[in-house]
C-alpha positions in Angstrom: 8.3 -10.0 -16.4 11.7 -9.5 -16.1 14.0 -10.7 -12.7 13.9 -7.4 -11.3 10.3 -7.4 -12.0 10.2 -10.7 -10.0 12.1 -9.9 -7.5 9.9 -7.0 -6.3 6.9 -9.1 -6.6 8.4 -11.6 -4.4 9.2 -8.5 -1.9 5.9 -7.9 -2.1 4.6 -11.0 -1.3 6.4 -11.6 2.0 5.2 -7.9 3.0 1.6 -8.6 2.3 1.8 -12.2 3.9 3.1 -10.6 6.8 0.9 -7.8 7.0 -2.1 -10.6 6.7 -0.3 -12.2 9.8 -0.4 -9.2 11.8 -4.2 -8.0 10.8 -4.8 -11.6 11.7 -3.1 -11.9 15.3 -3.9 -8.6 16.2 -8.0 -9.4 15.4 -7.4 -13.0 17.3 -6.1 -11.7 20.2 -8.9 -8.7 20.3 -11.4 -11.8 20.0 -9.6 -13.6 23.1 -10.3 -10.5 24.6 -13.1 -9.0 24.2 -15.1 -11.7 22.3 -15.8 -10.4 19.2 -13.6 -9.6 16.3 -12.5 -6.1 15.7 -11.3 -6.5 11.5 -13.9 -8.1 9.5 -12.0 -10.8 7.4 -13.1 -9.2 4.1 -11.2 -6.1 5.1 -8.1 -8.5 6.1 -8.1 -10.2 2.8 -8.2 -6.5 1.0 -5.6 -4.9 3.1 -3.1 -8.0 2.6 -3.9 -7.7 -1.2 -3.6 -4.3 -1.4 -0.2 -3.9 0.4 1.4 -6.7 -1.9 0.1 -5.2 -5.0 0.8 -1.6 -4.0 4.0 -2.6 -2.8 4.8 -4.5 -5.9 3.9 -1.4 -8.1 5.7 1.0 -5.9 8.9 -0.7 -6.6 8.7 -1.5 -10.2 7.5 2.5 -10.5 10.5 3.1 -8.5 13.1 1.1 -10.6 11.6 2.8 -13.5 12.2 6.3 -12.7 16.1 5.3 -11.9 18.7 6.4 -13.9 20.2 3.7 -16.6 16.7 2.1 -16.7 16.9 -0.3 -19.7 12.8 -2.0 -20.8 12.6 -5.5 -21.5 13.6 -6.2 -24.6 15.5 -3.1 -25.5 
């Protein structure tokens, strides 16, 4: 993995951390509510995954396709 490699994961990771906090506060505060959950926390824990990773390949996909692209190692 090289830096730029990195770097988008790390992007990544915030974006799915934050989108776990929002699932997460928005299911709390329909529990407060209404007194049941409205996410189950299986599809929390997907969706968080699922944006970081997607994310994560969107921008190395994205870096690729760029003009002046040099592979690691090359």
């Amino acid at each position: 993995m090289n830096k730029k490699e990195s770097l988008n994961w790390k992007k990544a990771a915030i974006l799915g951390f934050y989108t776990f906090l929002l699932l997460l506060t928005v299911n709390y505060i329909f529990y407060l509510r209404m007194d049941k959950g409205l996410i189950s926390s299986r599809s929390i824990f997907w969706s968080g995954l699922v944006v970081a990773f997607g994310y994560d390949a969107l921008l190395n996909i994205k870096d690729k396709i760029k003009p002046g692209y040099k592979a690691p190692g090359s």
